[in-house]
KEROPA-988011 format. One line per field, with one value per residue (C-alpha): residue number from 1; residue in three letters; x, y, z. Coordinates in pm, whole numbers, m for minus. Each point is the difference from the previous one (the first is absolute). Layout:
BEGIN
k	NUM,...
r	Ala,...
c1	X,...
c2	Y,...
c3	Z,...
***
This chain:
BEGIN
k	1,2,3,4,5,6,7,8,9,10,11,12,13,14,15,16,17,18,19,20,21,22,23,24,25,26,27,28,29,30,31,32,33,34,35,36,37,38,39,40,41,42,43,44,45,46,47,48,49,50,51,52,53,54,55,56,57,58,59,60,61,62,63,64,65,66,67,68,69,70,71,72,73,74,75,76,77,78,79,80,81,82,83,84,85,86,87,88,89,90,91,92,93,94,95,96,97,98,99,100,101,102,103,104,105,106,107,108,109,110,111,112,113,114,115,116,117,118,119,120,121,122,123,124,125,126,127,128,129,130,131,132,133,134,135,136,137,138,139,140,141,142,143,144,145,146,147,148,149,150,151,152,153,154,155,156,157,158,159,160,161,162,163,164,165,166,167,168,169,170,171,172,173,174,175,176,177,178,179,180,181,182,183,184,185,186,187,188,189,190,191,192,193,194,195,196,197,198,199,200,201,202,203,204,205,206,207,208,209,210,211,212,213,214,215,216,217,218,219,220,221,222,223,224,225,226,227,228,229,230,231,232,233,234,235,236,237,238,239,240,241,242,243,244,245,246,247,248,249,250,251,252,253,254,255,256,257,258,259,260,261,262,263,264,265,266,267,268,269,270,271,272,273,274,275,276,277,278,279,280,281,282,283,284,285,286,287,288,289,290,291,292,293,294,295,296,297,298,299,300,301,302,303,304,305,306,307,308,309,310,311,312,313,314,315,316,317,318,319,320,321,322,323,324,325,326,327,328,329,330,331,332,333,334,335,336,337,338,339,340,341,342,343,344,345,346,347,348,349,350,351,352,353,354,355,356,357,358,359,360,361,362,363,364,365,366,367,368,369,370,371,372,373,374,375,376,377,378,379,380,381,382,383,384,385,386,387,388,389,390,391,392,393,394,395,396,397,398,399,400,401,402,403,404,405,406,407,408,409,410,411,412,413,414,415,416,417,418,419,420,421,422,423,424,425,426,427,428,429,430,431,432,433,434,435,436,437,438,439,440,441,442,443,444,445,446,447,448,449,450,451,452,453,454,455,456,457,458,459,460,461,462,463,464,465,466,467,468,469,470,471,472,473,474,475,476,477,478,479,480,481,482,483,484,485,486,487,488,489,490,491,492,493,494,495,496,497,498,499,500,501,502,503,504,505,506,507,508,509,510,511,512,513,514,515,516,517,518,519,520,521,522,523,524,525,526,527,528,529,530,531,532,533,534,535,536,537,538,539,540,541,542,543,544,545,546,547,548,549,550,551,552,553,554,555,556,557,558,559,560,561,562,563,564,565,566,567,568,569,570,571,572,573,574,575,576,577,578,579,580,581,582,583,584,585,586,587,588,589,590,591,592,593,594,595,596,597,598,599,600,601,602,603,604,605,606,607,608,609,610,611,612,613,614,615,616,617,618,619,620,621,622,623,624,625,626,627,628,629,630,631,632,633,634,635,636
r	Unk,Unk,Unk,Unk,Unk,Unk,Unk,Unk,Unk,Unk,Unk,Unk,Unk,Unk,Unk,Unk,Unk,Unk,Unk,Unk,Unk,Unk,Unk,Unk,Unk,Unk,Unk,Unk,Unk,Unk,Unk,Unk,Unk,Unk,Unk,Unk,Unk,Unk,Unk,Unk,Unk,Unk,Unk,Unk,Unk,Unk,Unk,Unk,Unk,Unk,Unk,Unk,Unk,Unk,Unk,Unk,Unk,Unk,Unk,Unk,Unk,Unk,Unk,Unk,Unk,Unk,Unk,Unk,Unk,Unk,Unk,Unk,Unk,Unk,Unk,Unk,Unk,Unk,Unk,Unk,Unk,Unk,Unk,Unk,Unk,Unk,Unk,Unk,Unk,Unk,Unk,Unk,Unk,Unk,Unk,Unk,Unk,Unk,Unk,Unk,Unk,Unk,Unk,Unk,Unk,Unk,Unk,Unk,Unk,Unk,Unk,Unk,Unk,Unk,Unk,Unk,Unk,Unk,Unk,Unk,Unk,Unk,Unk,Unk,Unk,Unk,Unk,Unk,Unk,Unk,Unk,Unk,Unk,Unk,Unk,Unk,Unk,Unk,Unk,Unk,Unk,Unk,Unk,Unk,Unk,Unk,Unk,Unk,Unk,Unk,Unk,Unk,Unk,Unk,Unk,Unk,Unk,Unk,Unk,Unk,Unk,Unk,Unk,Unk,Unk,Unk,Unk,Unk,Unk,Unk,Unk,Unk,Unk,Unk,Unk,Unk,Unk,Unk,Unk,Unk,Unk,Unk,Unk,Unk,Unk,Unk,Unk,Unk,Unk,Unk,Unk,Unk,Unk,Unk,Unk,Unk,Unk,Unk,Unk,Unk,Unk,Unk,Unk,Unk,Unk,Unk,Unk,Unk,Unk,Unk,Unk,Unk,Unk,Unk,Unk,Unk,Unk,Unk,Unk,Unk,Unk,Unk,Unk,Unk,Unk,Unk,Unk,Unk,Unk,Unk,Unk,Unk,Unk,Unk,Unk,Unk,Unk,Unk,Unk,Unk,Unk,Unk,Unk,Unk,Unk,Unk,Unk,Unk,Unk,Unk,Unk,Unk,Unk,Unk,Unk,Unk,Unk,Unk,Unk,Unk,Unk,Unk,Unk,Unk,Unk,Unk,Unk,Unk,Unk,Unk,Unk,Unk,Unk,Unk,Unk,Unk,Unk,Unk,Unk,Unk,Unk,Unk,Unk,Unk,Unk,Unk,Unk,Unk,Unk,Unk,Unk,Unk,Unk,Unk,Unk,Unk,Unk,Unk,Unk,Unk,Unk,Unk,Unk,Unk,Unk,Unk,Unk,Unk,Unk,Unk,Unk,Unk,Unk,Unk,Unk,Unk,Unk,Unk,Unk,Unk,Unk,Unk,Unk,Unk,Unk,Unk,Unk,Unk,Unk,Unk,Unk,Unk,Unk,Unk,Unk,Unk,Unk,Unk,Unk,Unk,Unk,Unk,Unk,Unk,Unk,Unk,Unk,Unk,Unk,Unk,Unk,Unk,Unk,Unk,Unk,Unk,Unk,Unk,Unk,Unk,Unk,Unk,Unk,Unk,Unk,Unk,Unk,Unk,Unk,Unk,Unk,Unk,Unk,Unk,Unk,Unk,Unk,Unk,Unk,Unk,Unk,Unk,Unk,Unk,Unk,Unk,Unk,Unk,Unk,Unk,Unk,Unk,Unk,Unk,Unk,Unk,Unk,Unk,Unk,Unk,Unk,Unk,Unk,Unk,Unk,Unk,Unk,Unk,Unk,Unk,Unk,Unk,Unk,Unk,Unk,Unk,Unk,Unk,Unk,Unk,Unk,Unk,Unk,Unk,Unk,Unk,Unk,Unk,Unk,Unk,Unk,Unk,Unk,Unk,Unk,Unk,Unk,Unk,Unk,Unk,Unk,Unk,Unk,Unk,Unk,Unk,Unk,Unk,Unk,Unk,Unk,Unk,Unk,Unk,Unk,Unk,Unk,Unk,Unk,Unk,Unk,Unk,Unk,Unk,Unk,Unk,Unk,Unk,Unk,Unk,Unk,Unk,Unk,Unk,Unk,Unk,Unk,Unk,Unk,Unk,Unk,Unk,Unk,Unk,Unk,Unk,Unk,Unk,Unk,Unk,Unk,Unk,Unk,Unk,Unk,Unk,Unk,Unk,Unk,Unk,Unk,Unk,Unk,Unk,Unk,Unk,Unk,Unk,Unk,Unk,Unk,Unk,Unk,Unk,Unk,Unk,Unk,Unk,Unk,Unk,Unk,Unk,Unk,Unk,Unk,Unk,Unk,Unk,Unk,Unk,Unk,Unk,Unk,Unk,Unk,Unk,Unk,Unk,Unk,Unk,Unk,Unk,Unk,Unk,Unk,Unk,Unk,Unk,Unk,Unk,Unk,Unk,Unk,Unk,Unk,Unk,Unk,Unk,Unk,Unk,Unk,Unk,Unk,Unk,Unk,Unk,Unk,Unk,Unk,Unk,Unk,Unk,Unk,Unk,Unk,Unk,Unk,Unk,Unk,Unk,Unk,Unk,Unk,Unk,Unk,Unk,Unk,Unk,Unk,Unk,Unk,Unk,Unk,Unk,Unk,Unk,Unk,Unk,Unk,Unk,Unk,Unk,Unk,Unk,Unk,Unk,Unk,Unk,Unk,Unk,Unk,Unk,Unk,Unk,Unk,Unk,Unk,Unk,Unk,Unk,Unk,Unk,Unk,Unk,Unk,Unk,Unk,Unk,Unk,Unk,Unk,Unk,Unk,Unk,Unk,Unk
c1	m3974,m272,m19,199,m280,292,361,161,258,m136,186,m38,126,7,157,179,142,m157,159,m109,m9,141,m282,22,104,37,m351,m88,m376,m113,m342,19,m125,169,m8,m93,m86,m248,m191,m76,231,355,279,350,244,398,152,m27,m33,m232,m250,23,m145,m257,m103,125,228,m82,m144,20,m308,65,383,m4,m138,228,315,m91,m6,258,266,m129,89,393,70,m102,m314,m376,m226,m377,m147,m407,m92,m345,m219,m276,m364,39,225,m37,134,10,m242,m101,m316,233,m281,265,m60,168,144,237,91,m36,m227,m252,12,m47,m265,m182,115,81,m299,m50,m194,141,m83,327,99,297,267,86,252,146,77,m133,181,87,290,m289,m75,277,m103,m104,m147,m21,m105,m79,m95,15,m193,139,349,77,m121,m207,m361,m293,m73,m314,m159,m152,m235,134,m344,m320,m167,m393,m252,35,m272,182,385,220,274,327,329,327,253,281,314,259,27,m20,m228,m323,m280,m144,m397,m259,m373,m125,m276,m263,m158,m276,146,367,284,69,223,226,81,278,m71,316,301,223,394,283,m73,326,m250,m334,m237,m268,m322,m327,m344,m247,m386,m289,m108,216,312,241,140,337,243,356,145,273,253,63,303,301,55,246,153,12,398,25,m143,188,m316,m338,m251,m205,m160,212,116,m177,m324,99,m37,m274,m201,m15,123,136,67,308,101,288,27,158,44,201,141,m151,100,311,m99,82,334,107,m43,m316,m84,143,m96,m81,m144,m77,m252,43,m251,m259,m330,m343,m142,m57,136,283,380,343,315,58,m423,1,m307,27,m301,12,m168,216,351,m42,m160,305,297,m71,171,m227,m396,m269,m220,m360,m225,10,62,m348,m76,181,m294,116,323,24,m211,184,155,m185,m229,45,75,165,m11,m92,296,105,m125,315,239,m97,199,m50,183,m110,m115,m206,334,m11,278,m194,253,m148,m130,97,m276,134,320,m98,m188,303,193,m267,73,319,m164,m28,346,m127,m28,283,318,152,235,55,m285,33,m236,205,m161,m381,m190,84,m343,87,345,m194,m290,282,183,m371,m142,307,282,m157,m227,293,251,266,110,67,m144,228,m80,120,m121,m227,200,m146,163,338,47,m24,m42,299,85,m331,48,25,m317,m145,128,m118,m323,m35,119,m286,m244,165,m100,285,88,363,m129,62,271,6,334,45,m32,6,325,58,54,37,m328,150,m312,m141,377,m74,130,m299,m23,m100,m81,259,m215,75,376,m34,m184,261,283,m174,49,416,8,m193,246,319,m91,m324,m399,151,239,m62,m78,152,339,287,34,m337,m174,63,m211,59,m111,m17,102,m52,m237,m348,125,283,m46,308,114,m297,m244,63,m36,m328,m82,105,m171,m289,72,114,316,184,131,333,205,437,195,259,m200,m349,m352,m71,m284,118,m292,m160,m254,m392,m286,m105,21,51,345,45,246,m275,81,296,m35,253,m166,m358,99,241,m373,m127,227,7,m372,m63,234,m113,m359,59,198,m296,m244,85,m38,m360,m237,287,m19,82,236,403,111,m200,149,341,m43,m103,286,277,m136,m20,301,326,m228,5,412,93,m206,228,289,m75,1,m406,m1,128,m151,m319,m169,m307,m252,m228,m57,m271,52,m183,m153,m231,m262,m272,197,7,m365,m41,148,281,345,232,336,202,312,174,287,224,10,342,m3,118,237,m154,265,379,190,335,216,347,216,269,316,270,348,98,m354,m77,m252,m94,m61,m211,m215,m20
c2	1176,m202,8,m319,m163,m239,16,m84,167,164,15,266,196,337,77,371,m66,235,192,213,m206,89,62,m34,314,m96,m194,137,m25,73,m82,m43,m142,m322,m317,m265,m40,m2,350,222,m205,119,m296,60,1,m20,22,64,m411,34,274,m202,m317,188,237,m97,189,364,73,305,113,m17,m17,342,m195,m270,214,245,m318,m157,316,10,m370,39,207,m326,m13,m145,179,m83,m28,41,m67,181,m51,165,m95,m97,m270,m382,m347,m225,m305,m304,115,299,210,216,45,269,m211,218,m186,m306,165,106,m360,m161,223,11,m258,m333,m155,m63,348,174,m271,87,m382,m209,240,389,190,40,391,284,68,m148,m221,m244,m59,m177,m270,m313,m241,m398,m249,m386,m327,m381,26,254,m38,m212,m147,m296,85,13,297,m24,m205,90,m149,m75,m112,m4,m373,m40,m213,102,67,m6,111,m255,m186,187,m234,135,m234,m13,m79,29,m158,249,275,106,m42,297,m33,156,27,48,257,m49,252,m145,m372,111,33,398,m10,m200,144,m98,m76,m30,33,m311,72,m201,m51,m74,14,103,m257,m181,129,m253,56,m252,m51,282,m167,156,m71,212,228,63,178,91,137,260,36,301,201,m33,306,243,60,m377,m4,243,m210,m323,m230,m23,199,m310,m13,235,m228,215,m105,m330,m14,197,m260,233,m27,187,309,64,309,150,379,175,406,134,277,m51,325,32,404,m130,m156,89,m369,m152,m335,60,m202,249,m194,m405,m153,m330,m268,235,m124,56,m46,324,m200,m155,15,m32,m193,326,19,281,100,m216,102,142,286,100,m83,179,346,m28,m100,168,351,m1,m108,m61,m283,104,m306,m332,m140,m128,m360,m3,131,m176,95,210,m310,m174,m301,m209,m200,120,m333,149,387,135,m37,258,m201,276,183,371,223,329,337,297,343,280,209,392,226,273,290,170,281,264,m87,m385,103,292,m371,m207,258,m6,m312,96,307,m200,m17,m290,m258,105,139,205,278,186,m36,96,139,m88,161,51,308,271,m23,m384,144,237,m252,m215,293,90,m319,m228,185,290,m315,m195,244,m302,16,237,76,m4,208,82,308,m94,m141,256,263,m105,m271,247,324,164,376,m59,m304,225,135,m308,m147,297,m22,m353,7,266,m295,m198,75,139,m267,m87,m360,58,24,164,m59,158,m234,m308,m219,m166,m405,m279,m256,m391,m143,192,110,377,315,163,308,m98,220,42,m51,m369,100,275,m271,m185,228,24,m425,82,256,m239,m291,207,192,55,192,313,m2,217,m189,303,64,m211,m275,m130,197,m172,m97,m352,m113,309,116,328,264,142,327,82,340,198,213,299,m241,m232,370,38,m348,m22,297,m196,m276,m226,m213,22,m306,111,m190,124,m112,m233,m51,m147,120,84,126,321,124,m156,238,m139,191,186,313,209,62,m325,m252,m215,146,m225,m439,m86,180,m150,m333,67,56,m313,m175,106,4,m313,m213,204,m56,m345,5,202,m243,m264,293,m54,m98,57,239,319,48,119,m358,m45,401,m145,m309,219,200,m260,m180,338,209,m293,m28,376,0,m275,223,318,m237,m73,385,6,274,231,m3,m160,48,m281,161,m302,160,112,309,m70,m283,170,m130,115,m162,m314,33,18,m355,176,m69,325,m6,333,m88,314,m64,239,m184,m5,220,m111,273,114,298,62,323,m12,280,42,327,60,230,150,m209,163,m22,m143,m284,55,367,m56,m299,279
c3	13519,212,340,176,291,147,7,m296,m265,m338,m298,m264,m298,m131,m317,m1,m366,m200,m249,m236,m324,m338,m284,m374,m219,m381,m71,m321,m132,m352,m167,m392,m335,m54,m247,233,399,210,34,309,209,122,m76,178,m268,64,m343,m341,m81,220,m141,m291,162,168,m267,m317,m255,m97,m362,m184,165,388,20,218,321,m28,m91,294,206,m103,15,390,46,m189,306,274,173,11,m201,103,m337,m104,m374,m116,m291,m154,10,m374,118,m77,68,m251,0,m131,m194,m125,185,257,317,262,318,173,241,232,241,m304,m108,278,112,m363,m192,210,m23,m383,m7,m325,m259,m213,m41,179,14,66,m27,364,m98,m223,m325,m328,88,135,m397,m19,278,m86,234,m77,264,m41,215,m83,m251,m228,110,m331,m267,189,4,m261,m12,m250,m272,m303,m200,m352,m161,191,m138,m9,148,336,201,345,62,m67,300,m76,75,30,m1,243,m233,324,274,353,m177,164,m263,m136,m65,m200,m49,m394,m78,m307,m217,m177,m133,m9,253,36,304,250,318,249,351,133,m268,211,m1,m90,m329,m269,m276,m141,135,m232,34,m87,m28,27,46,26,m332,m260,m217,m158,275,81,210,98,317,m7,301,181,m64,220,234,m143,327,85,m68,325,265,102,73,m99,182,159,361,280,304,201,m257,71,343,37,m295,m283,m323,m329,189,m89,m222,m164,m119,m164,m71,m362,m113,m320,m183,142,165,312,9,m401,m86,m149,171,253,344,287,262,72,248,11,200,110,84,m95,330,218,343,m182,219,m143,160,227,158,m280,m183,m345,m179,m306,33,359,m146,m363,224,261,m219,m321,m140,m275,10,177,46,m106,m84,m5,m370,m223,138,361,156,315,35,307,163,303,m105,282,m161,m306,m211,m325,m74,m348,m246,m307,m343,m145,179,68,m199,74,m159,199,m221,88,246,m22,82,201,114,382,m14,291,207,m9,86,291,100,2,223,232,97,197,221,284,162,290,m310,m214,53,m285,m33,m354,m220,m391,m263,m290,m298,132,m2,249,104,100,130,236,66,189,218,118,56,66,100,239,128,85,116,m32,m379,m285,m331,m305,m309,m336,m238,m288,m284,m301,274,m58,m332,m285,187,m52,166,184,277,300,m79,m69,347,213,m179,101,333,67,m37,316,330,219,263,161,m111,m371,m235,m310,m255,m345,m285,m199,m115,m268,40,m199,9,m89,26,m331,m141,m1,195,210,236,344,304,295,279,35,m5,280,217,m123,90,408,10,m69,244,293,m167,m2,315,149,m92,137,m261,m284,m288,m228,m183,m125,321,37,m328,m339,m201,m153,m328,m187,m309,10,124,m195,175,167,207,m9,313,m40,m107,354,148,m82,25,415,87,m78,146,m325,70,m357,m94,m261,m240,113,m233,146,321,m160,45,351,255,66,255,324,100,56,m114,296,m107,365,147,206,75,m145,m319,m84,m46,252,247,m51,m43,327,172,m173,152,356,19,m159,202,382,m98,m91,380,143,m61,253,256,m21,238,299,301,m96,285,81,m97,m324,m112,87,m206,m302,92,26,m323,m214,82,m110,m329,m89,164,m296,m234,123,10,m388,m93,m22,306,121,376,141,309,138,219,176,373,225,m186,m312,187,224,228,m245,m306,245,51,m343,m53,m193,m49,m176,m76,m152,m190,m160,m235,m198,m361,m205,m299,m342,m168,m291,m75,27,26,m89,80,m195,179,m176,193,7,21,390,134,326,m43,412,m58,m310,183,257
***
């Protein structure tokens, strides 16, 4: 504290409450091929419903993603979820064209400025269910049936030899007038043109031509349609209050967005979003000081498409309203249906891209990451670059599916073969096979790999007990939602499958299809070699690290290695205390803290702990004796 100059009394703080905090240890993470979503961009998804609302119901083409996800969410837990495309991906549009947005940061970086010349509307995400979008918006003056919309010219005279006055008459009372100006090709009348096409109209106005010299011509105007959607909205789109006030006029707009084809929802028609009283000028508010321009609320609010031009003939919209005495009205209402959507599956490269996105463990916290069905090279692509970058979370992975679906007498082979393509790291987890599942959304029975179940299975154990847990056997190790097994390893089989490191999964009758291993992939004799004891080590140095931190930048003195001391060692007693370990000693002294380690600007800390060991076999030993036998001189 500063230095007092006169007498006085000080008052200060100093917080000693640090604890060592608890950190999160069932994240999941996938990256996939889904219907809908935005791309290369991880969503936090909760549920099942949930998946659905983010990424749209499986087909018959990507189900395995969304199964995979989905069994890892039945068992209760946050599943950090990335959807990836391939370059031949497209959005629909309004010119039927396609475009590939991916997400909101490519379109606001590429395409927020008019730049892709694809008409009004896009699809907000890649893939074919944007073909079923349709997009309809309309202002005052093709809200209803009230405005001329054009006139034609039903016999062209002669005599003229300059265009004739053209009259239309104003048969109700309240309208605004529409006007025209009358072209001439040679003596005749070839064309009327409307200025403005008035509103308010009941009727088809009369139109008169007089003067330039001729006789003969005449004319009838037609009114525009009403707007389809003009049955939704319960006012006319007229002039915004905020329009008002500001002295502009006609800036109001209603839109609307339709599940035309019915892919989305199952219903043609049907109404998936409304945006009532937005405005067409760029500094427009609503009743909250919220952005109420068009353009702002339709890229914020919508699920579904993007805003990517201005309509024909509103060249000022996106003007301030300011001076701006009456902005450029819709002669029809845009109707838009949106074609031009690819499906585009990722290749492995896309997907080794998506997972690349959680390597940095200071941005994103995350605990069991799956493969579902990808390539082993994908599957070793993330326990190289992800999981042995991170040192916080594990790697999930699941044989090929040709090695066990239809490969009877030959799935250990398979296996072993394919677990030779993963690198050996305590941070990965290899199980046997695929299950069989029912899939609702497309009514058919699909295999699906295990290795969103296994994560799965490591969420019951943290829920039920805690990460050091095993996640194996029948307590915290069955598998839900499974019919039965592509292959089902009987007792020599799981031999041969352990000593490599493969945790068989095995369908008992009576006791259900359960994870019957819990050994990692590190292939040395370790204590690493087992899942409860790496994620035990997860743990602990996750949540000291996260401790450590605030350690920084103080004196590395006696009362600073006490401090670490007395905030480390009742953390790692509750962790004993909850069957985690065995023992524990914390080293923080001016032993390992030497005056050159001092010097250094260093600050070390030795903490040895004896892990708890799962049991992974039982001897039973029935004696049998004789009747007289005495059981203390047999024990002896």
């Amino acid at each position: 504290m500063a230095f007092q100059l006169s007498p006085g009394v000080q008052v200060r703080e100093q917080d000693l409450t640090n604890v060592v905090p608890a950190v999160a240890t069932t994240i999941g993470a996938i990256v996939g091929d889904f219907s809908w979503g935005p791309a290369h961009q991880i969503q936090n998804v909760d549920s099942e419903n949930n998946l659905v609302s983010l990424f749209g119901k499986p087909t018959t083409s990507n189900f395995l993603d969304f199964m995979t996800a989905s069994s890892f969410l039945a068992y209760g837990s946050n599943c950090l979820t990335v959807r990836e495309v391939g370059s031949a991906a497209r959005n629909a549009t309004a010119d039927g064209a396609g475009i590939l947005i991916k997400n909101r940061d490519t379109y606001e970086a590429s395409y927020g400025n008019n730049e892709a010349s694809v008409g009004v509307w896009a699809a907000k995400y890649p893939g074919t269910l944007g073909n079923s979008l349709k997009v309809s918006m309309a202002d005052l003056t093709s809200f209803t049936a009230t405005s001329v919309a054009s006139i034609a010219v039903t016999a062209g005279g002669s005599g003229f030899t300059s265009a004739p006055t053209v009259t239309i008459a104003n048969p109700d009372t309240g309208t605004t007038i529409a006007t025209a100006t009358a072209t001439i090709s040679g003596d005749a009348v070839n064309a009327i043109v409307v200025a403005f096409g008035g509103v308010g109209y009941t009727s088809a106005p009369t139109v008169t031509i007089s003067g330039g010299g001729g006789t003969g011509a005449t004319a009838t105007a037609t009114l525009s349609t009403a707007w389809t959607y003009a049955g939704q909205f319960d006012s006319t789109p007229i002039t915004t209050s905020w329009g008002a006030n500001a002295g502009t006029s006609v800036d109001e707009l209603h839109i609307i967005v339709v599940d035309e084809d019915g892919a989305i929802t199952g219903i043609a028609g049907t109404v998936l979003e409304k945006f009532p009283g937005v405005s067409k000028a760029s500094d427009a508010k609503d009743d909250v000081n919220q952005s109420n321009y068009w353009k702002n609320v339709v890229n914020q609010r919508s699920k579904y498409v993007w805003v990517m031009d201005n309509p024909t003939g509103a060249s000022d919209w996106g003007t301030t309203g300011a001076g701006n005495v009456g902005f450029d009205t819709l002669t029809t209402a845009d109707e838009t249906s949106l074609a031009g959507a690819v499906d585009a599956g990722p290749a492995s490269a896309d997907l080794q891209s998506g997972y690349l996105m959680f390597d940095n463990d200071e941005l994103l916290d995350v605990s069991l990451i799956m493969t579902s069905a990808h390539a082993l090279t994908v599957a070793d692509y993330i326990i190289d670059n992800v999981a042995e970058v991170r040192k916080d979370c594990m790697v999930f992975v699941s044989p090929e599916r040709d090695s066990v679906v239809n490969n009877s007498g030959s799935e250990v082979t398979a296996i072993v073969t394919d677990r030779g393509s993963l690198t050996r790291s305590s941070f990965a987890v290899m199980d046997s096979g695929w299950k069989y599942m029912y899939d609702k959304y497309n009514d058919q029975y699909v295999y699906v790999p295990l290795n969103g179940d296994v994560a799965g299975a490591c969420v019951v154990a943290d829920n039920q007990n805690d990460p050091w847990f095993s996640p194996a056997g029948y307590n915290r190790g069955v598998i839900k939602n499974a019919v039965k097994l592509a292959f089902s390893p009987k007792k020599t089989e799981r031999d041969e499958l352990y000593r490599q490191g493969i945790n068989p999964v095995v369908g008992f009758p009576g006791n259900g299809i359960v994870l019957f291993g819990d050994k990692t992939l590190l292939d040395k004799p370790s204590a690493f070699n087992r899942i409860n004891v790496r994620r035990l080590f997860i743990v602990l140095e996750k949540a000291v690290a996260t401790a450590a931190k605030f350690q920084l930048f103080d004196f590395n003195d006696a009362f600073t290695r006490a401090q670490f001391r007395s905030l480390v060692e009742p953390f790692l007693r509750d962790v004993q205390g909850r069957r985690g370990i065995y023992d524990f000693r914390v080293v923080c002294d001016e032993t390992n803290n030497t005056a050159e380690t001092i010097d250094s600007n260093e600050f070390r800390a030795d903490i040895f702990v004896k892990p708890a060991k799962s049991i992974n076999f039982i001897t039973l030993t029935f004696v049998a004796t004789r009747t007289g036998i005495s059981f203390e001189e047999l024990g002896a």
